[in-house]
CHARMM internal coordinates of N, CA and C (Angstrom, degrees):
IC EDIT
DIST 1 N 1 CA 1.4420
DIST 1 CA 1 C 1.5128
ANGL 1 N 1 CA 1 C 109.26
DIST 1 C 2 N 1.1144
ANGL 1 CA 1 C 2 N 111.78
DIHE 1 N 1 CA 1 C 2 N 155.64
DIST 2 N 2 CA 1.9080
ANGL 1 C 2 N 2 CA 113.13
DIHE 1 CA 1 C 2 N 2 CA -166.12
DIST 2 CA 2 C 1.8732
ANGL 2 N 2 CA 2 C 72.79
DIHE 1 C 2 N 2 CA 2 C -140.75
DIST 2 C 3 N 1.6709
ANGL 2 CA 2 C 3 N 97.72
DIHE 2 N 2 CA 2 C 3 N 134.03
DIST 3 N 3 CA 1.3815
ANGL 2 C 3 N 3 CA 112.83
DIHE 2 CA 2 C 3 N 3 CA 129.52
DIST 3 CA 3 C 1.4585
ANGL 3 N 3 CA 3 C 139.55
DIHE 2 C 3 N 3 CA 3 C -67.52
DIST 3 C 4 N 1.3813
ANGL 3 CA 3 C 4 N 138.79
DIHE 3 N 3 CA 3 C 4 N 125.31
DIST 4 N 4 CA 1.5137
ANGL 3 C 4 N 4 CA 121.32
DIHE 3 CA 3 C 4 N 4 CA 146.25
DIST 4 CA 4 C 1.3413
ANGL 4 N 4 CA 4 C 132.90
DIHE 3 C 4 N 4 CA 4 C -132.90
DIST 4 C 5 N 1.2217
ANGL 4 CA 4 C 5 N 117.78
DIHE 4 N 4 CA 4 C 5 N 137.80
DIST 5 N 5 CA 1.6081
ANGL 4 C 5 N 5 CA 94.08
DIHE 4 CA 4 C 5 N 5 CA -151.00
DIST 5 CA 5 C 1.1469
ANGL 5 N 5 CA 5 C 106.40
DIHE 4 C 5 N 5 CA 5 C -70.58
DIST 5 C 6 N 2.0622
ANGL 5 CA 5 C 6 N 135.98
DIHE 5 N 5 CA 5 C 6 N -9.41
DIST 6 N 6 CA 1.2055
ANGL 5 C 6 N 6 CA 99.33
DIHE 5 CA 5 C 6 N 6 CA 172.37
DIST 6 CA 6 C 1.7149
ANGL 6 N 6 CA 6 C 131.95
DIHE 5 C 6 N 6 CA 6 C -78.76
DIST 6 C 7 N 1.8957
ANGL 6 CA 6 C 7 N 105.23
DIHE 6 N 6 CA 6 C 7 N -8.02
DIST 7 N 7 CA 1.4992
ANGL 6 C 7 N 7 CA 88.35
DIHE 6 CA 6 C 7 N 7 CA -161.65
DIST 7 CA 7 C 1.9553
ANGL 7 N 7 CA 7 C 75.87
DIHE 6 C 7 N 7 CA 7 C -134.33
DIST 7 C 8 N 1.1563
ANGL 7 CA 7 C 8 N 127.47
DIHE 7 N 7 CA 7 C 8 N 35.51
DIST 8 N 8 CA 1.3658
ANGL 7 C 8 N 8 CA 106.79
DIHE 7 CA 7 C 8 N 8 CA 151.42
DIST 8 CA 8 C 1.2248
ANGL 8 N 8 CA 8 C 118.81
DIHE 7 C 8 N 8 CA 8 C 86.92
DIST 8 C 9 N 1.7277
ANGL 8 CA 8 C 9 N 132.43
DIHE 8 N 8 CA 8 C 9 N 168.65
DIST 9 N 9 CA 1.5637
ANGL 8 C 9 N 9 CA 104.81
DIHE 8 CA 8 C 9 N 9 CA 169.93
DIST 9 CA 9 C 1.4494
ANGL 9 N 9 CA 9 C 124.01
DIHE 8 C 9 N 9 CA 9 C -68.64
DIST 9 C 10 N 1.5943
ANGL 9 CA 9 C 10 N 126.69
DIHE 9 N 9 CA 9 C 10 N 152.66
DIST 10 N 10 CA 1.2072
ANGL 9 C 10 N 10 CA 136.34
DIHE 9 CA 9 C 10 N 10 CA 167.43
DIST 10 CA 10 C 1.4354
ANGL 10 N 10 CA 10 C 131.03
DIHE 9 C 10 N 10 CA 10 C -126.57
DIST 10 C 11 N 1.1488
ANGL 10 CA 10 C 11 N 122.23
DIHE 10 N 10 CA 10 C 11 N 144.29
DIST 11 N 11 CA 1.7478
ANGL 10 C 11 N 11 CA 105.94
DIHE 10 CA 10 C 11 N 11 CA -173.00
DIST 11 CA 11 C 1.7081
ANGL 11 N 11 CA 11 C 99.29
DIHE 10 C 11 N 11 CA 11 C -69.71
DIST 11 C 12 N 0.9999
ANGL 11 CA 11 C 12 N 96.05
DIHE 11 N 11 CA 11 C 12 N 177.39
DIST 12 N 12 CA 1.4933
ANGL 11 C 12 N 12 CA 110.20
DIHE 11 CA 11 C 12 N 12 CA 178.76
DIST 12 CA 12 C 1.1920
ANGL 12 N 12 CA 12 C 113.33
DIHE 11 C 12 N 12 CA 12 C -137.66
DIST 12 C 13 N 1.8979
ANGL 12 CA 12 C 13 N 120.56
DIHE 12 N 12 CA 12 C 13 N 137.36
DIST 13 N 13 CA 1.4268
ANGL 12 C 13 N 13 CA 105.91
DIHE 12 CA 12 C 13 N 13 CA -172.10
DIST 13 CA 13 C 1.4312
ANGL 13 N 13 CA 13 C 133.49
DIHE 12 C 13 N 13 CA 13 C -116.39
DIST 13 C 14 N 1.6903
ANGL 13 CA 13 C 14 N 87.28
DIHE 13 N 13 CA 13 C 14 N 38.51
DIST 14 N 14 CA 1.1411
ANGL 13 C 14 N 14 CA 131.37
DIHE 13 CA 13 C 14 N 14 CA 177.97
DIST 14 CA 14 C 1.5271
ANGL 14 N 14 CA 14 C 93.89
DIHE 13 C 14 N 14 CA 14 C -60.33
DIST 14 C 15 N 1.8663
ANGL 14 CA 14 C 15 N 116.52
DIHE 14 N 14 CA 14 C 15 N 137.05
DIST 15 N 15 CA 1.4797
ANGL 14 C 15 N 15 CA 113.29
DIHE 14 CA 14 C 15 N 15 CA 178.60
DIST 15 CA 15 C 1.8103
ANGL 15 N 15 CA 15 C 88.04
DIHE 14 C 15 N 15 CA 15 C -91.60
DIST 15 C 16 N 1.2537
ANGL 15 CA 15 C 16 N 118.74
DIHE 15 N 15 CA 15 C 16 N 118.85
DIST 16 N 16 CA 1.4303
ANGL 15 C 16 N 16 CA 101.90
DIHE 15 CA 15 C 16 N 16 CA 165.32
DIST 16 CA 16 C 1.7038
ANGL 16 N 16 CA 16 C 106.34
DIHE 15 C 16 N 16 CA 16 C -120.84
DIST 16 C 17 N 1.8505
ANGL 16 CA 16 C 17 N 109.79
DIHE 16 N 16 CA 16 C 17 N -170.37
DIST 17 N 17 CA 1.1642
ANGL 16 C 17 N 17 CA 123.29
DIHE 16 CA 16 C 17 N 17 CA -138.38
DIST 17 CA 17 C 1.5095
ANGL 17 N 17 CA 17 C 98.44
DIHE 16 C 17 N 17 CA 17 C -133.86
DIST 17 C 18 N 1.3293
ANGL 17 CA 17 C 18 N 145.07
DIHE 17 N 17 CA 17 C 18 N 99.03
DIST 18 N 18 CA 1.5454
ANGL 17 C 18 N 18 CA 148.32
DIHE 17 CA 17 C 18 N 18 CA -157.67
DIST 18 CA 18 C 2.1248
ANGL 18 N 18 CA 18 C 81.59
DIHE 17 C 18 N 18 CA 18 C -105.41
DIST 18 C 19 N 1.4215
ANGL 18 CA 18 C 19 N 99.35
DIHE 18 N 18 CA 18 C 19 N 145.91
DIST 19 N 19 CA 1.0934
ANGL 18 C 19 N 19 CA 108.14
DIHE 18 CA 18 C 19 N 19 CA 144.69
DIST 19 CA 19 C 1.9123
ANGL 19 N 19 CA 19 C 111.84
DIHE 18 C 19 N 19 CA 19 C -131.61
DIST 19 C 20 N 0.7426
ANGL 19 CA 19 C 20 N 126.06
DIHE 19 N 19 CA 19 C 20 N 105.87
DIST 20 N 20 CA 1.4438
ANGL 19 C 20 N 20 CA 137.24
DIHE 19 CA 19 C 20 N 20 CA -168.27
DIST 20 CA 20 C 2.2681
ANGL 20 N 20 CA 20 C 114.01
DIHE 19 C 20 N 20 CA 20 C -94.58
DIST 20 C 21 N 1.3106
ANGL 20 CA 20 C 21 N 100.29
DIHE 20 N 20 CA 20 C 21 N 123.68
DIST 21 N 21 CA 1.0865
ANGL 20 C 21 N 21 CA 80.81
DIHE 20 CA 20 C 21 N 21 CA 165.09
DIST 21 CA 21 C 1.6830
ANGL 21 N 21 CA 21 C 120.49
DIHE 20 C 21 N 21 CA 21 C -142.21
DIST 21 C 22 N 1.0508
ANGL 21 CA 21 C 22 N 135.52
DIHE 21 N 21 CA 21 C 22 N 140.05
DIST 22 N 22 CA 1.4997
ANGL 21 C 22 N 22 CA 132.02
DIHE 21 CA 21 C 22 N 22 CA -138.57
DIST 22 CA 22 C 1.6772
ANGL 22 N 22 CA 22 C 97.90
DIHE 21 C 22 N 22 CA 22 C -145.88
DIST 22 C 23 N 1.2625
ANGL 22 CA 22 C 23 N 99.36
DIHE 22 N 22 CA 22 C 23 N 116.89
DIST 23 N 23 CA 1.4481
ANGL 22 C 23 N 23 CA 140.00
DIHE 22 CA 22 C 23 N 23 CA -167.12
DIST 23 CA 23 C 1.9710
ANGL 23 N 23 CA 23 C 96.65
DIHE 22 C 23 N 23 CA 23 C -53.87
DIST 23 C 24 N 1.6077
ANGL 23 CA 23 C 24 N 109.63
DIHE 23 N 23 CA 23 C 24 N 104.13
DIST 24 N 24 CA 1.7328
ANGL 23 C 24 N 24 CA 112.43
DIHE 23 CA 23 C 24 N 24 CA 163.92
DIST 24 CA 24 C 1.7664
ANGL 24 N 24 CA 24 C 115.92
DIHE 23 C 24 N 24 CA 24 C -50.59
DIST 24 C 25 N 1.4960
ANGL 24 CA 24 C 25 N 120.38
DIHE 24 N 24 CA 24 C 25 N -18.06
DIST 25 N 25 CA 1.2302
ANGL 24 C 25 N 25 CA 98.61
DIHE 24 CA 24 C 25 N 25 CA 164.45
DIST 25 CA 25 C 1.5337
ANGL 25 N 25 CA 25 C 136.53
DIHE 24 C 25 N 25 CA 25 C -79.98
DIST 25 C 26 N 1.0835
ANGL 25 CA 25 C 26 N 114.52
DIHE 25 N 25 CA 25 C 26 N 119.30
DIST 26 N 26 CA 1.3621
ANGL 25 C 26 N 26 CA 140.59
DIHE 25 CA 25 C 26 N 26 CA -164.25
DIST 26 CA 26 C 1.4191
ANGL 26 N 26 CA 26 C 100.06
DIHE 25 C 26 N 26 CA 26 C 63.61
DIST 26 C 27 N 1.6542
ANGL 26 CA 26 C 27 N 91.94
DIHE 26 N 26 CA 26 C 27 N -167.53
DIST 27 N 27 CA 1.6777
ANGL 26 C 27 N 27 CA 108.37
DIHE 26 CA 26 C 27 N 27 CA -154.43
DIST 27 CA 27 C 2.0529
ANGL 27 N 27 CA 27 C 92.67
DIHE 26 C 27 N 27 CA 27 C -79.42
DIST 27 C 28 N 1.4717
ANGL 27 CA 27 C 28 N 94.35
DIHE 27 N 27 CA 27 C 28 N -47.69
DIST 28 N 28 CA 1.4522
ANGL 27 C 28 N 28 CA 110.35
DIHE 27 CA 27 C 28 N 28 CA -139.28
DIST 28 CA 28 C 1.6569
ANGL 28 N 28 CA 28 C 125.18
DIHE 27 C 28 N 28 CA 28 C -54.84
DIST 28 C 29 N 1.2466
ANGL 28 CA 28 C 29 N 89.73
DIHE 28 N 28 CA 28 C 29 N -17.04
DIST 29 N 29 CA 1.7419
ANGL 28 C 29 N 29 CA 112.02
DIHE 28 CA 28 C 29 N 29 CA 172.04
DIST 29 CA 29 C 1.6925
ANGL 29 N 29 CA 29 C 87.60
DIHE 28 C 29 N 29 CA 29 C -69.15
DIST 29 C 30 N 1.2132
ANGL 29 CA 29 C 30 N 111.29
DIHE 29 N 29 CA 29 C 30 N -103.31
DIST 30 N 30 CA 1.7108
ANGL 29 C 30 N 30 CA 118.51
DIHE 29 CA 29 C 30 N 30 CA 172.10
DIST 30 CA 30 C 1.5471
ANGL 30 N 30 CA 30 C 96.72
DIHE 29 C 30 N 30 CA 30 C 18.49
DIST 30 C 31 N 1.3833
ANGL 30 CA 30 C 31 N 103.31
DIHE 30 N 30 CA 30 C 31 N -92.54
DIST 31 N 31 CA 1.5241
ANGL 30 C 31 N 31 CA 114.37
DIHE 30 CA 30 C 31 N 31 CA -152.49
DIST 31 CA 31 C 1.5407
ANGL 31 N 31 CA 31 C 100.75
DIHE 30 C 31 N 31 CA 31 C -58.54
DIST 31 C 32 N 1.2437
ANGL 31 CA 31 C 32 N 134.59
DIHE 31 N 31 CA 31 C 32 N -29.27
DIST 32 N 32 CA 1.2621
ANGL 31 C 32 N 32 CA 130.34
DIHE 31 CA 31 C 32 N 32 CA -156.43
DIST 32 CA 32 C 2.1793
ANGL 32 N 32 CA 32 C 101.08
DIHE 31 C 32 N 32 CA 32 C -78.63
DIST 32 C 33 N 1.7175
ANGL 32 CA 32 C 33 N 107.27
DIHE 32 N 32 CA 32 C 33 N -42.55
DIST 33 N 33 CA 1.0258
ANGL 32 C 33 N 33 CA 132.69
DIHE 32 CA 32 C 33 N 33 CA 172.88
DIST 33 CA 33 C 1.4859
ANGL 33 N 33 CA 33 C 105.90
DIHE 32 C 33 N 33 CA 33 C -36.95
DIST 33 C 34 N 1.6404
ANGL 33 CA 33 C 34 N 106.69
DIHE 33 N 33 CA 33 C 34 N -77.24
DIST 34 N 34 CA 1.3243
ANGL 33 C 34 N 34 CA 104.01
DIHE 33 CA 33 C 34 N 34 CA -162.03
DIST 34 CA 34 C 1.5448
ANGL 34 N 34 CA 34 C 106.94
DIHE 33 C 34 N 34 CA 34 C -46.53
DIST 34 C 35 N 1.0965
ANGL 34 CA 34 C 35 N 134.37
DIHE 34 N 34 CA 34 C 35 N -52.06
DIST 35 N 35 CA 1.4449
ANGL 34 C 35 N 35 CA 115.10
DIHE 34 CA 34 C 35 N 35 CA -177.93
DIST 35 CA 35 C 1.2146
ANGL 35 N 35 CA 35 C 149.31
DIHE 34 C 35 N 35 CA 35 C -12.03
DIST 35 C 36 N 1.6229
ANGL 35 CA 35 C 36 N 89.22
DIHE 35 N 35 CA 35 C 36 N -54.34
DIST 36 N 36 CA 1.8671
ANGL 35 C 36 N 36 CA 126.17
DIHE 35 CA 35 C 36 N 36 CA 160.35
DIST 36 CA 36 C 1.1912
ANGL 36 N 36 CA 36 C 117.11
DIHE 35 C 36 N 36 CA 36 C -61.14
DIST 36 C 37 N 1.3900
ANGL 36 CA 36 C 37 N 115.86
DIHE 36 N 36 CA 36 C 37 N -60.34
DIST 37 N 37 CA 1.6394
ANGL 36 C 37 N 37 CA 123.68
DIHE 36 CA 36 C 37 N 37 CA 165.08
DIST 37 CA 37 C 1.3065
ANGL 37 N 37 CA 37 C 104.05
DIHE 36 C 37 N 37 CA 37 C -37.70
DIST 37 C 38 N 0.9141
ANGL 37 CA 37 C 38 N 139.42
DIHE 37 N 37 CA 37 C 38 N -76.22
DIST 38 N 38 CA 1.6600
ANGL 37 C 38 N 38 CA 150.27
DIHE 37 CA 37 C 38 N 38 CA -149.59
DIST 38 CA 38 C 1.5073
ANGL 38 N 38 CA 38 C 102.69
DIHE 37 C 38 N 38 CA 38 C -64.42
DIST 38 C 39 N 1.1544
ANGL 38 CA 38 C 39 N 134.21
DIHE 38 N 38 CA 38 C 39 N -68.95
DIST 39 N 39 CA 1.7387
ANGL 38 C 39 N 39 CA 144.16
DIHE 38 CA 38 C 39 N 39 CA 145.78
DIST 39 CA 39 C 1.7090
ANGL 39 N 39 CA 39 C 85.29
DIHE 38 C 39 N 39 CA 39 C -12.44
DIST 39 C 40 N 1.3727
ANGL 39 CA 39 C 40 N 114.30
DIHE 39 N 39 CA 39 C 40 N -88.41
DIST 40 N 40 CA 1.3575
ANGL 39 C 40 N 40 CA 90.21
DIHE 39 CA 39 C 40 N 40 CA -151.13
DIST 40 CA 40 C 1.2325
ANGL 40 N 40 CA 40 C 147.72
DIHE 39 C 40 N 40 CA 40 C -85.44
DIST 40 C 41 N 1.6651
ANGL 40 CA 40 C 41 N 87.50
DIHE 40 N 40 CA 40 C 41 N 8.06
DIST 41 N 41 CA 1.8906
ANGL 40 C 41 N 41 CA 108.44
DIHE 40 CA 40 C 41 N 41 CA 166.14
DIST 41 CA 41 C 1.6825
ANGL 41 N 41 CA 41 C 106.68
DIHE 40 C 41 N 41 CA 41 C -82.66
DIST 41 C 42 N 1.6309
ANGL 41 CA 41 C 42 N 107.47
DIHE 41 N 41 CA 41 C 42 N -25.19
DIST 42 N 42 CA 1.6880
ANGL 41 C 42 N 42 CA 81.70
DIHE 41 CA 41 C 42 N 42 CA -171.73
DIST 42 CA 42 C 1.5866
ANGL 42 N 42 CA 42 C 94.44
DIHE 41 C 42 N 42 CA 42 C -88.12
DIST 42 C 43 N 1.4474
ANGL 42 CA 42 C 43 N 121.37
DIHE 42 N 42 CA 42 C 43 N -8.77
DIST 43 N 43 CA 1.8226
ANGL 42 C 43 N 43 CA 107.51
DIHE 42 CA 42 C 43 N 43 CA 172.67
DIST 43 CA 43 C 1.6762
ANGL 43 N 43 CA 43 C 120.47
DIHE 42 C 43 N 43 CA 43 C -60.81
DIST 43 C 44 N 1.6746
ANGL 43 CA 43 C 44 N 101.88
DIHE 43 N 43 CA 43 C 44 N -13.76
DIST 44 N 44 CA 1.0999
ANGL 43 C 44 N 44 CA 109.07
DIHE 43 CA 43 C 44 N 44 CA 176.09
DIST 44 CA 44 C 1.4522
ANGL 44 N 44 CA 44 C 119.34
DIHE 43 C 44 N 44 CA 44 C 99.14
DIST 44 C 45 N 1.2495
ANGL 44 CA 44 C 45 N 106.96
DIHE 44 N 44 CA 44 C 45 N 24.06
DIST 45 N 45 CA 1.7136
ANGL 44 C 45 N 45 CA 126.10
DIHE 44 CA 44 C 45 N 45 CA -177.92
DIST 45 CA 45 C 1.8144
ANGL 45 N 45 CA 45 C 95.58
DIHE 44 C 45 N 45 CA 45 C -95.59
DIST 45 C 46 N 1.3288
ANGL 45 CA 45 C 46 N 101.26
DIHE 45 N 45 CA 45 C 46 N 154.37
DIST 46 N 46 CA 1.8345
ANGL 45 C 46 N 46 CA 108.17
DIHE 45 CA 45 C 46 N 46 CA 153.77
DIST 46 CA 46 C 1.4427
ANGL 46 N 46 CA 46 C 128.47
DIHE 45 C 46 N 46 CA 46 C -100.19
DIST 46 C 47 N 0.9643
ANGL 46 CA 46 C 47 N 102.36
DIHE 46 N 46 CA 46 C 47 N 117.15
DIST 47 N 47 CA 1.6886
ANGL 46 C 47 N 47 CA 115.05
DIHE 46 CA 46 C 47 N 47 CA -165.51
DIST 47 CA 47 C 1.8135
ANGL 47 N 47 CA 47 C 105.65
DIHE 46 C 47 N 47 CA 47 C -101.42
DIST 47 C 48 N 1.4778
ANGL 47 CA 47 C 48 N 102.32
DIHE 47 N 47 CA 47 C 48 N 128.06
DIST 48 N 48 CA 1.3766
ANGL 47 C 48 N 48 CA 113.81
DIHE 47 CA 47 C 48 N 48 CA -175.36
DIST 48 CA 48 C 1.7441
ANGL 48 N 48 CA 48 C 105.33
DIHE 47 C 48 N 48 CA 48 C -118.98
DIST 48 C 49 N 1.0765
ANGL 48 CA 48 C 49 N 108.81
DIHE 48 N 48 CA 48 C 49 N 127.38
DIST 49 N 49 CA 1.5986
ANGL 48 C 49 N 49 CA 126.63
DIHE 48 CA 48 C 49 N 49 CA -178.73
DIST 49 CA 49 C 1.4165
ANGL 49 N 49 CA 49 C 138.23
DIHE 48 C 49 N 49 CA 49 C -122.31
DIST 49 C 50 N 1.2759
ANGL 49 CA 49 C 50 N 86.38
DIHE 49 N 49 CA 49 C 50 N 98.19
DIST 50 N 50 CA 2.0009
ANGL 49 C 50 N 50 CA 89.55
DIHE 49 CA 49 C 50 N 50 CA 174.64
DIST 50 CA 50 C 1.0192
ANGL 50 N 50 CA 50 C 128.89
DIHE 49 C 50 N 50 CA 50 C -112.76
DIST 50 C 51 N 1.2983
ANGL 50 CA 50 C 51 N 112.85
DIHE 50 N 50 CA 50 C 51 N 127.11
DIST 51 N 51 CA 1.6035
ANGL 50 C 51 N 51 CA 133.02
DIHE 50 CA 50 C 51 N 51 CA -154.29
DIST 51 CA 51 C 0.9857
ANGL 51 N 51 CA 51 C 128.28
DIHE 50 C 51 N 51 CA 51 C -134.50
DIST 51 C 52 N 1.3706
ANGL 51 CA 51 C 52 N 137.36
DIHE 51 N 51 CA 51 C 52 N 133.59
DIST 52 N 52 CA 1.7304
ANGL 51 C 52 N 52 CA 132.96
DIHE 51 CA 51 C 52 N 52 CA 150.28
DIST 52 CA 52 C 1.4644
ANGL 52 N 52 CA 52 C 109.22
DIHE 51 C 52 N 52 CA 52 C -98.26
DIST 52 C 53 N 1.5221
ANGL 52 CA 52 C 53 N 122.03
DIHE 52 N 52 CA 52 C 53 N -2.97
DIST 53 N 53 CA 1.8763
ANGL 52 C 53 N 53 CA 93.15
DIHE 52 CA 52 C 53 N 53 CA 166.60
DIST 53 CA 53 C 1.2460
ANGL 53 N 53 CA 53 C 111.01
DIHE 52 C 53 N 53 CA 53 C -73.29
DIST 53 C 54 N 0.8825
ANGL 53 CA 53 C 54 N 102.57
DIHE 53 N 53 CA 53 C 54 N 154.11
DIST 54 N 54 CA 1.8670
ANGL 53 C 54 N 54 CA 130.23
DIHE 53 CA 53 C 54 N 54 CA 175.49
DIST 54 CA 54 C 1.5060
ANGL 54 N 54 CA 54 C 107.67
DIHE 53 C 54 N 54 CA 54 C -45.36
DIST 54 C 55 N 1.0356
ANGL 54 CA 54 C 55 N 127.22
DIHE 54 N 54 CA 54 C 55 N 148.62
DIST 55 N 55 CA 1.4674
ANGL 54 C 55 N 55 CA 127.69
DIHE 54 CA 54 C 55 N 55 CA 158.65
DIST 55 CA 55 C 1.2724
ANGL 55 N 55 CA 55 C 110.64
DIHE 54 C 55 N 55 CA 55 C 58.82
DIST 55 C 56 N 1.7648
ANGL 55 CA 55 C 56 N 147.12
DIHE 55 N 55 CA 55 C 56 N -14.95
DIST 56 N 56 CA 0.8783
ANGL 55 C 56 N 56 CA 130.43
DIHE 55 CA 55 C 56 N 56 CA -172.42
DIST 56 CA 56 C 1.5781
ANGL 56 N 56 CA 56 C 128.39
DIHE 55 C 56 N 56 CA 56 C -28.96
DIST 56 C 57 N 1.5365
ANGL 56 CA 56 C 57 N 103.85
DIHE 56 N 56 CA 56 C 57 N -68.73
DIST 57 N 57 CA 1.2500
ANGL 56 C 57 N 57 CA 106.89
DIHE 56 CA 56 C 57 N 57 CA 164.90
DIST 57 CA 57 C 1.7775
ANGL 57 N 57 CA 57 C 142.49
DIHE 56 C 57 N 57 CA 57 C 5.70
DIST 57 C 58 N 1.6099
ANGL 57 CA 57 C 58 N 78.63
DIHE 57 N 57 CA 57 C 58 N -61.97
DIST 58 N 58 CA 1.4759
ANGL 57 C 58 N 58 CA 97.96
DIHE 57 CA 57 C 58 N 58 CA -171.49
DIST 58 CA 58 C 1.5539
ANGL 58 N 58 CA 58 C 98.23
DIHE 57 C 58 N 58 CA 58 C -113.05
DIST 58 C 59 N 1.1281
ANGL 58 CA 58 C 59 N 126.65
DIHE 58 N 58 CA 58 C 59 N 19.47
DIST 59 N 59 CA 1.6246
ANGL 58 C 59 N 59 CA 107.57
DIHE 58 CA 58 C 59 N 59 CA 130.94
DIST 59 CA 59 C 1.4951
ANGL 59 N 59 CA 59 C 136.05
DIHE 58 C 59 N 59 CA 59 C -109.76
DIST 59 C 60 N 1.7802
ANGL 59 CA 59 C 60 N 117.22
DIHE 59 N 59 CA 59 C 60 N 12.41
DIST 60 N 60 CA 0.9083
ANGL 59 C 60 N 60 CA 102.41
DIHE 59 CA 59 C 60 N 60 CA 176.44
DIST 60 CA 60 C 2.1729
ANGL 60 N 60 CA 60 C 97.22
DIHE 59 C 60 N 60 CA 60 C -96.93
DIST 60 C 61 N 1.2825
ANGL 60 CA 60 C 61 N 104.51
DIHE 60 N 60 CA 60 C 61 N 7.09
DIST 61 N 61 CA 1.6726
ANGL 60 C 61 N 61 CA 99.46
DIHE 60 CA 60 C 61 N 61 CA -173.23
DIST 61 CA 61 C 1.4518
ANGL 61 N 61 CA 61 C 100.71
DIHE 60 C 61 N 61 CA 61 C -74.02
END
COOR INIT
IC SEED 1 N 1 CA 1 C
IC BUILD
């Protein structure tokens, strides 16, 4: 997404590259994450994830 102040936010169709990493204590980070993850794999970005919660994996599939 690009700001500008004349026309506001916009996606961009730029292929870009997230490396993300989300804290194993407790669940609630985790669950809150995948959301974002998921948005930005189906926009067609590559999303990289490092983790100690449990199971992540297999809840963003």
């Amino acid at each position: 997404m690009k700001i500008d102040d004349n026309e506001g936010v916009s996606a961009s169709s730029k292929h870009l590259v997230f490396a993300y990493y989300v804290t194993g204590h407790g669940f609630g980070h985790a669950t809150r994450v995948v959301e974002v993850v998921r948005h930005l794999i189906a926009a067609g970005h590559d999303v990289h994830v490092i983790t100690g919660a449990p199971d992540f994996r297999d809840s963003v599939s």
